[in-house]
ChimeraX commands (.cxc) that place a marker at each C-alpha (Angstrom):
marker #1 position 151.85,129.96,57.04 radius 0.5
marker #1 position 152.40,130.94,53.23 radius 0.5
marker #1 position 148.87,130.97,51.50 radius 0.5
marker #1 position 148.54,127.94,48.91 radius 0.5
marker #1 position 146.06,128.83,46.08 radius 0.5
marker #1 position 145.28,125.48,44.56 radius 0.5
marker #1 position 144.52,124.97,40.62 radius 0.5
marker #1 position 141.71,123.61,39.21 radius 0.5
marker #1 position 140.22,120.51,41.11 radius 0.5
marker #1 position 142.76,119.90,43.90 radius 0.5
marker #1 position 142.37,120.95,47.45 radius 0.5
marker #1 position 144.61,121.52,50.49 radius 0.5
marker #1 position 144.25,119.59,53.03 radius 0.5
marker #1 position 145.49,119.09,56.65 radius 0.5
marker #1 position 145.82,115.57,57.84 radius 0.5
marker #1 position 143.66,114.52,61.23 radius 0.5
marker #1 position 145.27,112.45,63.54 radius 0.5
marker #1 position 143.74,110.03,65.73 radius 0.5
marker #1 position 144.34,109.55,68.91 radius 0.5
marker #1 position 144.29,106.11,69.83 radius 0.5
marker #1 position 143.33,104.32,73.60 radius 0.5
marker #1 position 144.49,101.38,74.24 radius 0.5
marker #1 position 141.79,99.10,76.71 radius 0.5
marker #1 position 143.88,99.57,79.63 radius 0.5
marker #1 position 143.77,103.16,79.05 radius 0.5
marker #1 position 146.85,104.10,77.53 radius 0.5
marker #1 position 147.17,106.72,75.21 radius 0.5
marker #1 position 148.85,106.20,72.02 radius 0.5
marker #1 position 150.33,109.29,70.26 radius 0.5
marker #1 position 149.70,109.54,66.51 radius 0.5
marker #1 position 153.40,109.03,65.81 radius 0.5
marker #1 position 153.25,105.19,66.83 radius 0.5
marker #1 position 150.87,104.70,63.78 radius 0.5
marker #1 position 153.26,104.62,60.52 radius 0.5
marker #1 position 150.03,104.34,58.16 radius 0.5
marker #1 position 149.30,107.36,56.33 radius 0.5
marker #1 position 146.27,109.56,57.10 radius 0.5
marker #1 position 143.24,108.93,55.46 radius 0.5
marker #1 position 141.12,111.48,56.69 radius 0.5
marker #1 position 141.76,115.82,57.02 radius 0.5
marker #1 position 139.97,118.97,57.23 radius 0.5
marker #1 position 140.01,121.35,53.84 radius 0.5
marker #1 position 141.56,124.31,54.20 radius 0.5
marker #1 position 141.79,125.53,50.12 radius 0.5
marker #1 position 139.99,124.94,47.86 radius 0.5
marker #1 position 140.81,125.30,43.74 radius 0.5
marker #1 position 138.43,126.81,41.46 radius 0.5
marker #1 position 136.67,123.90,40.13 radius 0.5
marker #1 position 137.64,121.48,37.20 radius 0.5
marker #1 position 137.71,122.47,33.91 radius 0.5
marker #1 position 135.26,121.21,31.19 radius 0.5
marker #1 position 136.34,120.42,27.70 radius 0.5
marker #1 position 133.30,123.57,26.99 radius 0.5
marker #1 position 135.26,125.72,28.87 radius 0.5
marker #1 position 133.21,126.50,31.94 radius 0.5
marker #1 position 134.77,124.93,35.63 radius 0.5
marker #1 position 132.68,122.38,36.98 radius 0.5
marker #1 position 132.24,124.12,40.61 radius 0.5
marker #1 position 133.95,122.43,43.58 radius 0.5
marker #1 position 131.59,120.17,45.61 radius 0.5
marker #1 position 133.69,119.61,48.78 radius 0.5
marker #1 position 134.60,122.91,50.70 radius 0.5
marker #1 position 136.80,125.06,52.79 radius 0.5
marker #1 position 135.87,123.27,56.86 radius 0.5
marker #1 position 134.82,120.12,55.48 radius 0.5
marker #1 position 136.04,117.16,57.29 radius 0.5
marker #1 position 137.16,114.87,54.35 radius 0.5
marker #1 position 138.04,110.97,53.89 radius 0.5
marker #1 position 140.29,110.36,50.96 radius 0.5
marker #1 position 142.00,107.58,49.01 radius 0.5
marker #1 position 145.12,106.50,51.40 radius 0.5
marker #1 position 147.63,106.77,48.79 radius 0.5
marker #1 position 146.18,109.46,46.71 radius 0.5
marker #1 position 147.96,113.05,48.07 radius 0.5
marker #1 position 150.96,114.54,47.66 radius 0.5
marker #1 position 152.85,115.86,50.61 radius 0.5
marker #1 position 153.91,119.60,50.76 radius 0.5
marker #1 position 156.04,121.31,53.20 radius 0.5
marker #1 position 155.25,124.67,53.35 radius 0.5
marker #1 position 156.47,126.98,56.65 radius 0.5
marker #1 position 157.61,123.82,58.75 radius 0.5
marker #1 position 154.11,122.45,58.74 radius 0.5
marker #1 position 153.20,119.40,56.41 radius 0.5
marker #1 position 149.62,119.78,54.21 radius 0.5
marker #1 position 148.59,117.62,51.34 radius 0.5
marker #1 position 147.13,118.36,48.19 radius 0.5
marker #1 position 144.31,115.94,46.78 radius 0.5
marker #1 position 142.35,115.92,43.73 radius 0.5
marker #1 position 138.09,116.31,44.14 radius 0.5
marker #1 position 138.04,112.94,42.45 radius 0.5
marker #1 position 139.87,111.03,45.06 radius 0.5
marker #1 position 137.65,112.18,48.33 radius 0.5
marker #1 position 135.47,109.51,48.95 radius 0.5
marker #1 position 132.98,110.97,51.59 radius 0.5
marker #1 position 132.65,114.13,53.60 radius 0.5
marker #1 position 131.99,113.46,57.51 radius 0.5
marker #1 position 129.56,115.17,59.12 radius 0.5
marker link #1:1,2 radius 0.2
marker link #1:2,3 radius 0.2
marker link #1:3,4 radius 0.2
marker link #1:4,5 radius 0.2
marker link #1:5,6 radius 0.2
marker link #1:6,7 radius 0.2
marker link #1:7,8 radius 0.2
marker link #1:8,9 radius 0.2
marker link #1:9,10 radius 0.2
marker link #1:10,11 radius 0.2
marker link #1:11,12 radius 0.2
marker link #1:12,13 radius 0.2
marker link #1:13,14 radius 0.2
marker link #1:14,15 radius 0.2
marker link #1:15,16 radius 0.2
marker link #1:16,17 radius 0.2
marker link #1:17,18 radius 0.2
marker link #1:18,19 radius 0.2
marker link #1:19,20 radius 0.2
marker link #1:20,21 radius 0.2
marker link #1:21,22 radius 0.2
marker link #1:22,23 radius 0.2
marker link #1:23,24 radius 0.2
marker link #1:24,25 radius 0.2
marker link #1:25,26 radius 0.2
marker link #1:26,27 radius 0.2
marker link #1:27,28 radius 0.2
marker link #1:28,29 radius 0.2
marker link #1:29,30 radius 0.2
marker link #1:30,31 radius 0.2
marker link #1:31,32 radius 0.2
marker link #1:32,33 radius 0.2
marker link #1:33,34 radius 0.2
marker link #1:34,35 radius 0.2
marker link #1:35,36 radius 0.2
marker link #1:36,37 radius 0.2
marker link #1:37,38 radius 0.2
marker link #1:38,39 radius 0.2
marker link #1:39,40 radius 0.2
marker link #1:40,41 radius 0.2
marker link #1:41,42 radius 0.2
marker link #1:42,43 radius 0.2
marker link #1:43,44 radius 0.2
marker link #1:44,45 radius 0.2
marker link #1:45,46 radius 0.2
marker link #1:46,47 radius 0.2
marker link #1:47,48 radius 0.2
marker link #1:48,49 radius 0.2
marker link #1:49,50 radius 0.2
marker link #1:50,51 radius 0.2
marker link #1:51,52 radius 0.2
marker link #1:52,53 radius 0.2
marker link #1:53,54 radius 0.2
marker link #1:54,55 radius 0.2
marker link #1:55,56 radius 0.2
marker link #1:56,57 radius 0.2
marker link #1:57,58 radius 0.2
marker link #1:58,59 radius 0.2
marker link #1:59,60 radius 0.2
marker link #1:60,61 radius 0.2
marker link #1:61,62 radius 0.2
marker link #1:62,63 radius 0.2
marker link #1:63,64 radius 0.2
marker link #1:64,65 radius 0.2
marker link #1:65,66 radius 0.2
marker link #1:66,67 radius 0.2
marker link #1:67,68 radius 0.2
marker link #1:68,69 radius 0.2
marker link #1:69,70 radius 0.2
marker link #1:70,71 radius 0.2
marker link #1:71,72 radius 0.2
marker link #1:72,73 radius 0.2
marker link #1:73,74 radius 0.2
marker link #1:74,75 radius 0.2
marker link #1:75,76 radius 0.2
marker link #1:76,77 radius 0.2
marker link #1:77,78 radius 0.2
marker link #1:78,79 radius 0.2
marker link #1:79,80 radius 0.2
marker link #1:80,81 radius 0.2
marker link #1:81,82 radius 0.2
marker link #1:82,83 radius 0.2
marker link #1:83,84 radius 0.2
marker link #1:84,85 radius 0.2
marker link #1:85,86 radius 0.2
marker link #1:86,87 radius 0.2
marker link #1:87,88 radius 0.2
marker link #1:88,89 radius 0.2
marker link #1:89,90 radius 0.2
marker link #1:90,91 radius 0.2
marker link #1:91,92 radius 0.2
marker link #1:92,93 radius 0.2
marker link #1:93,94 radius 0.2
marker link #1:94,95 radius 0.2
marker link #1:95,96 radius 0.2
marker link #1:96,97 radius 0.2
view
């Protein structure tokens, strides 16, 4: 895969998919669900946003973390065949531990 370098506050992100059980034991793949992800693991990180001083606020979510996010808040990006999205710091609501 091409290397993204995100700018300023936005991350990369790839999208986690859920598998899904049904109570009779069937599996459902994540392509039956047509609701967009809410929930993916960083892979870049930007620099930090920038302050109206000058000096970058540092990034508080990382590179590993396992993020939940707005559901309409990324942008899609196909890069290499494989599908990422880019989100602002500001929309991640929680990292999952």
């Amino acid at each position: 895969m091409s290397t993204l370098h995100p700018l300023g506050d936005r991350l990369i992100v790839k999208a986690l998919t859920k598998e899904e059980k049904t109570a009779s034991g069937i599996i459902l793949p994540d392509t039956a669900d047509t609701e967009r992800p809410e929930q993916g693991e960083v892979i870049a990180a930007g620099p930090g946003r920038l302050l109206d001083n000058g000096s970058l606020a540092p990034m508080t979510v990382k590179v590993g973390n396992k993020i939940v996010f707005k559901k309409y808040s990324p942008d899609e990006v196909k890069v290499d065949d494989e599908e990422v999205l880019v989100i602002s710091e500001s929309d991640v609501l929680a990292v999952i531990e």
